[in-house]
C-alpha positions as CSV (number, residue, x, y, z in Angstrom):
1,X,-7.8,-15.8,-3.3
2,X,-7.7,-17.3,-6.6
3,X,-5.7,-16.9,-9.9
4,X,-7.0,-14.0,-12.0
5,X,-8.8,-12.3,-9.0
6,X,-6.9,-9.0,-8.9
7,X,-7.8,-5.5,-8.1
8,X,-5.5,-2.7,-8.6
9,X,-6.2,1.1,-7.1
10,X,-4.1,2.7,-9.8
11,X,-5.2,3.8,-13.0
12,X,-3.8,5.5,-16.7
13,X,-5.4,8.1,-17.9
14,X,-4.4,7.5,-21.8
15,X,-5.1,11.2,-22.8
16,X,-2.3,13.0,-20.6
17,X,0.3,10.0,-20.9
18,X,3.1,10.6,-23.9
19,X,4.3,7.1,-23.6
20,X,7.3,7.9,-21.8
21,X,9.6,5.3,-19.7
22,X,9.8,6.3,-16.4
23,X,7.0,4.4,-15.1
24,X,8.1,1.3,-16.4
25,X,11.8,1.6,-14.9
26,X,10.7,2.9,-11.5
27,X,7.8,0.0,-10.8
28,X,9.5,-2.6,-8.2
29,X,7.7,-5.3,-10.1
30,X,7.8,-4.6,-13.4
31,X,4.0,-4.2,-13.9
32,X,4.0,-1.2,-16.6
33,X,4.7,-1.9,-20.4
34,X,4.8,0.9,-22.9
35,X,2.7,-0.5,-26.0
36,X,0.9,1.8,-29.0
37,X,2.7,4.8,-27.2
38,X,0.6,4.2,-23.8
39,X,1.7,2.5,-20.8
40,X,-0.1,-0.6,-19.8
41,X,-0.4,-2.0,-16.3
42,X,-0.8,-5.6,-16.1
43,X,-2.9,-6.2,-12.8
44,X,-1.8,-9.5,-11.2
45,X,1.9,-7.8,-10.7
46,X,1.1,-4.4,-9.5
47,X,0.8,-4.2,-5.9
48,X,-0.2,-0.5,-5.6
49,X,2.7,0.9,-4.2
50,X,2.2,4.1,-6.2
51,X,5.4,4.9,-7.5
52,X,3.8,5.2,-10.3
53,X,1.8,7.7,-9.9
54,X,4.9,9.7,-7.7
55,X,7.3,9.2,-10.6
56,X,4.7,10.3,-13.4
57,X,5.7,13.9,-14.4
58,X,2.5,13.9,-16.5
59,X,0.2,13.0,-13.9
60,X,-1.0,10.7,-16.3
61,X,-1.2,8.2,-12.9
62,X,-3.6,8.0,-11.0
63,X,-5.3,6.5,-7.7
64,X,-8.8,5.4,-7.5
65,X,-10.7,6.1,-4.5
66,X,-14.5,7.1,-3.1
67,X,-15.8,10.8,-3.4
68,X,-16.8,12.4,0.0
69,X,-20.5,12.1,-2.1
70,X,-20.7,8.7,-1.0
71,X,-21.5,9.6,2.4
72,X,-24.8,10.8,1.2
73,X,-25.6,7.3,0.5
74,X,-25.8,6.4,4.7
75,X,-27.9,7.3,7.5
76,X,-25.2,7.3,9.6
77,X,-21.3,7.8,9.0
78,X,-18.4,7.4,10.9
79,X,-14.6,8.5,9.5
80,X,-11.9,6.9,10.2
81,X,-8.8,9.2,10.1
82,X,-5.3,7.8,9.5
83,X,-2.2,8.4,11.9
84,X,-0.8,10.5,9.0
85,X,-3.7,12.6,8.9
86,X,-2.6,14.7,12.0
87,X,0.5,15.3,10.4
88,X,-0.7,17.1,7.5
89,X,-1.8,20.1,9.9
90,X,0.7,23.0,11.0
91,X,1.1,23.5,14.7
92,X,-1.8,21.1,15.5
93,X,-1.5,20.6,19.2
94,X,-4.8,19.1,19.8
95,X,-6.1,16.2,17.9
96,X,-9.6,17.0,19.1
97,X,-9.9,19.5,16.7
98,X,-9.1,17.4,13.7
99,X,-11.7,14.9,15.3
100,X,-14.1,17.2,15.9
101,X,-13.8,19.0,12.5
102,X,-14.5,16.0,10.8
103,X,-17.6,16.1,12.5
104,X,-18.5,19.4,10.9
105,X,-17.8,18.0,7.5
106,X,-20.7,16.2,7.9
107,X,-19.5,13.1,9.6
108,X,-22.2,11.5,12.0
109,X,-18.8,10.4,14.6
110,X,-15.3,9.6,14.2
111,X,-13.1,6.4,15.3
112,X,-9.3,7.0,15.7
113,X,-7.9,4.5,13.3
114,X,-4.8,4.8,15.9
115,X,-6.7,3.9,18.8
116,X,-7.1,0.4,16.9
117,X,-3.5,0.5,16.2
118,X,-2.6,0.4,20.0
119,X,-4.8,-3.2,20.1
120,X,-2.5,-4.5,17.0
121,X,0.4,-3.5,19.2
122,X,-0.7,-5.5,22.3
123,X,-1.8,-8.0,20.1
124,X,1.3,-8.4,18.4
125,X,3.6,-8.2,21.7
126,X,1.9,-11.6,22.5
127,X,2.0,-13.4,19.3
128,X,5.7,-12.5,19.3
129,X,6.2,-13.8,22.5
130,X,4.0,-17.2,21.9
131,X,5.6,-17.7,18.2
132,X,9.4,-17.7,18.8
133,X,9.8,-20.0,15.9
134,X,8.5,-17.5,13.7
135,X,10.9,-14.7,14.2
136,X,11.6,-12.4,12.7
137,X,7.8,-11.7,12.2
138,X,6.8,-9.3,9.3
139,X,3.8,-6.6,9.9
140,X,1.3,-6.5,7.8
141,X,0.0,-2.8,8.4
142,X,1.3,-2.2,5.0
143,X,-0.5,-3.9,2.0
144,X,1.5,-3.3,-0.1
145,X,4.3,-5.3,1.7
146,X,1.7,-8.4,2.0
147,X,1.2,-8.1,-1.7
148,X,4.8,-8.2,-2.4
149,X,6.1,-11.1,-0.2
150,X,2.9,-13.3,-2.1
151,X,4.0,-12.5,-5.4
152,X,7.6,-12.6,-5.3
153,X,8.8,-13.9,-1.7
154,X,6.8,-17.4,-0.7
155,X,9.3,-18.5,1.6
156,X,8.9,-15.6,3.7
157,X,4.6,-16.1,4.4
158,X,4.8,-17.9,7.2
159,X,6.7,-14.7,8.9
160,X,3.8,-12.5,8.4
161,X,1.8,-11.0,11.2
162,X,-1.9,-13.1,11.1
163,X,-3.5,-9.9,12.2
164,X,-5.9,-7.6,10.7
165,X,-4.6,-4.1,9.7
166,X,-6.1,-1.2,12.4
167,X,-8.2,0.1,9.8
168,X,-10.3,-3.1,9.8
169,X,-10.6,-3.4,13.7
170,X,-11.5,0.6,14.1
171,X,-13.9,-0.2,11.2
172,X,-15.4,-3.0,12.9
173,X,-15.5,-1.3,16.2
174,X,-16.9,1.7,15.2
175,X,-19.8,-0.3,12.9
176,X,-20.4,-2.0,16.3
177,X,-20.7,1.2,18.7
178,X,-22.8,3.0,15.7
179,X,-24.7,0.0,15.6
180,X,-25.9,0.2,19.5
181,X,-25.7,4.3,19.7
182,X,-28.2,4.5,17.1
183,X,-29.8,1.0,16.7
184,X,-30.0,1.1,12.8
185,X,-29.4,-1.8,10.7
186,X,-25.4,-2.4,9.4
187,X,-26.3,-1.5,6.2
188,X,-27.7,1.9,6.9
189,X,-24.5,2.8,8.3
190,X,-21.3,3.9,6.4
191,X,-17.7,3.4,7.5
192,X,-15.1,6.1,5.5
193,X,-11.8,5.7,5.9
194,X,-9.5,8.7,5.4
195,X,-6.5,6.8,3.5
196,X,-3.0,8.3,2.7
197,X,-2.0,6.0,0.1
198,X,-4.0,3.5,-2.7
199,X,-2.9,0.3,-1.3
200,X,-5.5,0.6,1.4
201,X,-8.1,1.0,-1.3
202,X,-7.5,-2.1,-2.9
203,X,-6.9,-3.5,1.1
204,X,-10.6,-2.6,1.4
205,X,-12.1,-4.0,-1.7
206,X,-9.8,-6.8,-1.8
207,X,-7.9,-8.0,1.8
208,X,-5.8,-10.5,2.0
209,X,-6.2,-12.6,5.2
210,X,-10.0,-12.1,6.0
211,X,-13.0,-12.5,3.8
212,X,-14.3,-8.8,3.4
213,X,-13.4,-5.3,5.4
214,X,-16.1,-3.1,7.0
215,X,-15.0,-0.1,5.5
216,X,-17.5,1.5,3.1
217,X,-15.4,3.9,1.2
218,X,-12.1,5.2,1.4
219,X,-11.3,8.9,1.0
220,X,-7.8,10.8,-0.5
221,X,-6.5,13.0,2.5
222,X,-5.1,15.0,0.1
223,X,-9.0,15.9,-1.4
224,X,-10.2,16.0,2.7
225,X,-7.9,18.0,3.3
226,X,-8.9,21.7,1.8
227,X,-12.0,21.4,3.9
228,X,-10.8,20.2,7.0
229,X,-8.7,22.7,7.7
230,X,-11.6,24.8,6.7
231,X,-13.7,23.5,9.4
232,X,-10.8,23.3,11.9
233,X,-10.8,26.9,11.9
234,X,-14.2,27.2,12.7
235,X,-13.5,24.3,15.6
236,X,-10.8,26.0,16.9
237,X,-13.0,29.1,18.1
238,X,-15.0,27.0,20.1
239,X,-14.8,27.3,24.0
240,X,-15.1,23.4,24.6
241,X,-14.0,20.7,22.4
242,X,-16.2,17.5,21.8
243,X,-13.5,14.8,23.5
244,X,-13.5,12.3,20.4
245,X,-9.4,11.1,20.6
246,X,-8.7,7.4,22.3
247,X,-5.0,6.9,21.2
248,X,-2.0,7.8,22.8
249,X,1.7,7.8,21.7
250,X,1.5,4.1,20.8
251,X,-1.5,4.8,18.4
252,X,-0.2,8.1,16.6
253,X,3.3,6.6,16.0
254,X,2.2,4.5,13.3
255,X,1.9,7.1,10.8
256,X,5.5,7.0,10.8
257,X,8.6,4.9,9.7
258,X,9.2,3.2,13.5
259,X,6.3,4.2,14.7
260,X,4.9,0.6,14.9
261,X,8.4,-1.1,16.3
262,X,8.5,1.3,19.0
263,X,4.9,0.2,20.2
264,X,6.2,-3.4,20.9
265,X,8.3,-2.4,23.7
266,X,11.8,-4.1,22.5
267,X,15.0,-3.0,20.3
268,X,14.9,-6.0,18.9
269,X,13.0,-5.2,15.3
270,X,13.9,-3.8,12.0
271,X,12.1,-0.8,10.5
272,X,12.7,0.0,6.8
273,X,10.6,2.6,4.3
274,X,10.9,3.0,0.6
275,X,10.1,0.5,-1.9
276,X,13.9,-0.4,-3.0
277,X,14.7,-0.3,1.1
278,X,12.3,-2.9,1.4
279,X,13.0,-5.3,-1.3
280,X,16.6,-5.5,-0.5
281,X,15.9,-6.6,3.4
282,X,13.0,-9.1,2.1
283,X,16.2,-10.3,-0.5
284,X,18.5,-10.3,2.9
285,X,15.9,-12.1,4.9
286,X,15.7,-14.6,2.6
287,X,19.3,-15.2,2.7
288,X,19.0,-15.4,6.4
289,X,20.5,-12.3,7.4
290,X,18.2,-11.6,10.5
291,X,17.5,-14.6,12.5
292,X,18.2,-12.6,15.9
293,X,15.6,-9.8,15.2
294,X,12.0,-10.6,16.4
295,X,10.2,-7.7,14.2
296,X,10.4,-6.4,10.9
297,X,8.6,-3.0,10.4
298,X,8.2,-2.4,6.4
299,X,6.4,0.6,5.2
300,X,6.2,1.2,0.7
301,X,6.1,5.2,1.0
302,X,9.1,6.9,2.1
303,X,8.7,8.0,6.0
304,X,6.2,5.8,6.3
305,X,2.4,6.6,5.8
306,X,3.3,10.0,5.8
307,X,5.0,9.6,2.2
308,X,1.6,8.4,0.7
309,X,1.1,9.5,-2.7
310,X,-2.8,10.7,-1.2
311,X,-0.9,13.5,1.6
312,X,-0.2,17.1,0.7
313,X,3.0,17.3,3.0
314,X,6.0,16.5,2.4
315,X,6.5,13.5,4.5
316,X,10.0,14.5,6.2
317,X,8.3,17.1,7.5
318,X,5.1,15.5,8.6
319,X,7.4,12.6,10.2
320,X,8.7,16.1,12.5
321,X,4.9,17.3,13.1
322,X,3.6,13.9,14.1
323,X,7.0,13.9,16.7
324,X,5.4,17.2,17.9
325,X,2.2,16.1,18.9
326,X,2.5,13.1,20.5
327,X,5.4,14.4,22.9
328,X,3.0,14.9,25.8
329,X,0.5,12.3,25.3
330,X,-0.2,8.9,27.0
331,X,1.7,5.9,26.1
332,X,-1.6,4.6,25.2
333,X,-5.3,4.9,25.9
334,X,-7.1,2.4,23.6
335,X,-7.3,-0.5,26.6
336,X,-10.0,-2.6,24.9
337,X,-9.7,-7.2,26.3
338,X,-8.0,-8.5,22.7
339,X,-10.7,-11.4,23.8
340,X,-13.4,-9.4,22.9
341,X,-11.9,-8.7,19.0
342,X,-11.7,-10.8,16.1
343,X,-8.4,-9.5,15.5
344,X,-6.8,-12.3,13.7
345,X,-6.7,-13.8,10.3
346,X,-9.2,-16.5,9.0
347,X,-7.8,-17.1,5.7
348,X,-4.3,-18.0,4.9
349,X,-2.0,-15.7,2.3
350,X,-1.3,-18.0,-0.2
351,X,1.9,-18.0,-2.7
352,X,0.4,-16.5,-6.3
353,X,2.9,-17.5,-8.7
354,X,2.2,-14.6,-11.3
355,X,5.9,-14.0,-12.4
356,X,6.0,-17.9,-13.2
357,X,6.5,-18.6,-16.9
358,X,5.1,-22.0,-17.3
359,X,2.1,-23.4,-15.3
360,X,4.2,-26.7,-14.0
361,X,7.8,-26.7,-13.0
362,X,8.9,-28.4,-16.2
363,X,7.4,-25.6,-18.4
364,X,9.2,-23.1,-16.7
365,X,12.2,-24.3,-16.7
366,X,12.0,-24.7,-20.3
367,X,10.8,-21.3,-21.0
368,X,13.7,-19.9,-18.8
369,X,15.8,-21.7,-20.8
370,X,14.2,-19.7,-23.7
371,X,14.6,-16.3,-21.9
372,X,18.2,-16.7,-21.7
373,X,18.7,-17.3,-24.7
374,X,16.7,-14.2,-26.2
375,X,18.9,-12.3,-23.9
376,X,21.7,-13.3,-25.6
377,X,20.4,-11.2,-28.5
378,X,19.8,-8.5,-27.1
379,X,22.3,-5.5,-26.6
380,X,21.8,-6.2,-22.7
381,X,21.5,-1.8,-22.3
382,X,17.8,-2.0,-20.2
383,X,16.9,1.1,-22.6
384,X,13.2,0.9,-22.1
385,X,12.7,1.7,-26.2
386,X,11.1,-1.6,-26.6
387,X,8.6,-0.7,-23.7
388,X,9.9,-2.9,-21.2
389,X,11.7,-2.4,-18.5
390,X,15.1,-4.7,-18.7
391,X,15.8,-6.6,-21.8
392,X,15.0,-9.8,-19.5
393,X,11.6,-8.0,-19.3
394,X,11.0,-8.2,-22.9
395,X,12.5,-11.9,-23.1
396,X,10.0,-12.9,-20.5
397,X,6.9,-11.1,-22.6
398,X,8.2,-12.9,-25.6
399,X,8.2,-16.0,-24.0
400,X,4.8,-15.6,-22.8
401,X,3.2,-14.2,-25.9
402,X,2.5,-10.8,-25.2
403,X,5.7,-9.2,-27.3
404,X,7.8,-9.9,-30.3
405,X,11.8,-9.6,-30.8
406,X,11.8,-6.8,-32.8
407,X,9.8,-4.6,-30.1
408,X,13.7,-3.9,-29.2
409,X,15.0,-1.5,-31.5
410,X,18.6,-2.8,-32.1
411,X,17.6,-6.1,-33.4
412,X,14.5,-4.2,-35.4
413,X,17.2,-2.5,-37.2
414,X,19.1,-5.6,-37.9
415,X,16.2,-6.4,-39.6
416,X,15.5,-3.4,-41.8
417,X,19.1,-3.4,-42.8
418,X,19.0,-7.1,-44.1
419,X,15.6,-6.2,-45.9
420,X,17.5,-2.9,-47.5
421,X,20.4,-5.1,-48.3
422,X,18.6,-7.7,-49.8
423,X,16.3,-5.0,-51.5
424,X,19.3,-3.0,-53.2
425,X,21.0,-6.7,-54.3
426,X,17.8,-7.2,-55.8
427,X,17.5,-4.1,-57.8
């Protein structure tokens, strides 16, 4: 991936923001600037966590993703529902019905994006046992964690996992089966998946690690949701049940916080949710702080999956629901030879040095020099009136051209009290 290349899934809708800071101070990279009243995202730092759009209490946030329209546009469909998906239903003790709904939606077949999960977990039990030297290795199930750690954490990519998310095997895997059920062409045949969160929007138009996903379209659970449980009512009257589910305990846990540690089999792994949870063990792993641990599970939303900003429940409570269901399944039932995948990475995450001031190490250590020194000027209170986050924020936006000093409103006083001074001398 190149310089300038950037796609985010989060969008302002000008009409319904008021220009208000909250945005600006709860974004974990400082991607949101409040100019002309509006907030303004600047692409190459967001990394579509969506706090955004959680925080915003004019809902003037949003997340872009495909309409269930687009399946129209296939002869063939196959959805691809998330772990978390289960866990938006109330006393669901049969995922078959949720499978088998989707169906009735007007799905051609469904692939458990879970059952794709248990490969990732046998795949990763062996690259943790054949890569000692990189302990403690990082998942990468969570894009928004892989987006972080190449923006703002380069000594930690050689720790990431160099394995494809479970959304892109089961999308690959269920192209493939389509492919020989019905013997159309690739192109005639649409993979949806059913995403609880924007990051894995931006995952499918833009992934890092491999060259392009199979998925076709991504879908909000939350706007799934009111007819699915339409159609599971329906479902649920039927005698038999369609058996469309191929993951076990394994599978399902990864809609949680956890979930994807406890797959490996060990104790010896780290799981963390919450975007400020996350940054402070990437800051302590950085320092060294875990060089026993051979995982590190890191999920953006709080709970996990389950606390995307695309679910309708509260993600506490779905964490308890998702508990529920898989209590009497199967470890695991997705036993697919990992020889028969491409499951790993062909392209390397590079280091994208968008926070950098100057384009060679010289420059920025001049322009840092710069920063401080603006600092010094400032009051040093974070306010957020000059549309910035921090007052180091605004430095930084001065130093790169994009603001002026008397954005902040102390110094802008300053200066309309010199000019009345000068004005009333005058006269």
């Amino acid at each position: 991936m190149t310089m300038g290349k950037f796609h985010t899934a989060v969008r302002l809708d000008e009409n319904l923001c008021k220009g208000c800071i909250n945005c600006i101070k709860r974004c974990p990279t400082e991607a949101i600037r409040v100019r002309n009243q509006k907030a303004v995202i600047t692409k190459e730092f967001c990394i579509d966590c969506g706090e955004c759009i959680r925080i915003c209490p004019h809902h003037a946030k949003n997340a872009t993703y495909d309409s269930m329209d687009m399946i129209k546009q296939f002869e063939y469909t196959v959805a691809l529902p998330a772990p978390s998906l289960y866990a938006q239903m109330n006393n669901l003790d049969d995922i078959n019905i949720v499978l088998n709904a989707l169906k009735l939606m007007g799905f051609s077949d469904v692939f458990e994006v879970s059952g794709a999960a248990e490969i990732v977990s046998a795949a990763t039990r062996m690259y943790i046992e054949e890569h000692k030297e990189k302990w403690p290795v990082i998942s990468t199930a969570c894009p928004v964690v892989t987006r972080l750690i190449r923006v703002r954490f380069p000594s930690l990519l050689e720790h990431l996992l160099p394995l494809k998310a479970p959304v892109d095997i089961a999308a690959e895997l269920a192209r493939k089966i389509a492919m020989e059920k019905t013997g159309l062409p690739s192109e005639k045949i649409g993979i949806f998946f059913i995403s609880p969160c924007p990051a894995k929007v931006t995952a499918a138009k833009n992934p890092l690690g491999y060259e392009k996903s199979e998925v076709d379209g991504v879908l909000a659970i939350k706007d799934v949701y009111p007819q699915l449980i339409s159609c599971m009512k329906t479902v649920a009257e039927r005698e038999e049940l369609e058996d469309l589910a191929i993951a076990g305990k394994i599978g399902i846990s990864w809609g949680s916080s956890g979930g994807e540690a406890s797959g490996l089999l060990t104790d010896s792994y780290l799981a963390a949710d919450g975007i400020e949870n996350i940054i402070r063990v990437l800051e302590d792993m950085e320092d060294q702080k875990f060089t026993n641990l051979e995982f590190i599970e890191l999920n953006a939303c709080n709970g996990g999956c389950v606390g995307g900003v695309l679910t309708v429940e509260n993600p506490y409570v779905a964490k308890v629901k998702l508990k529920r269901l898989r209590k009497y399944m199967p470890v695991a039932r997705t036993h697919i030879p990992l020889e028969s995948i491409d499951i790993g990475w062909t392209q390397e995450v590079e280091y994208e040095p968008v926070f950098n001031l100057g384009v060679s190490l010289l420059e920025s250590i001049g322009k840092v020099a710069k920063v401080e020194e603006l600092c010094k000027k400032f009051p040093g209170l974070d306010c957020g009136s000059c549309g910035a986050p921090t007052c180091k924020a605004l430095a930084e936006d001065i130093v790169r051209g994009v603001a002026e000093e008397n954005y902040c409103i102390h110094i802008f006083r300053e200066y309309v009290s010199k000019l009345s001074g000068k004005f009333t001398k005058d006269n």
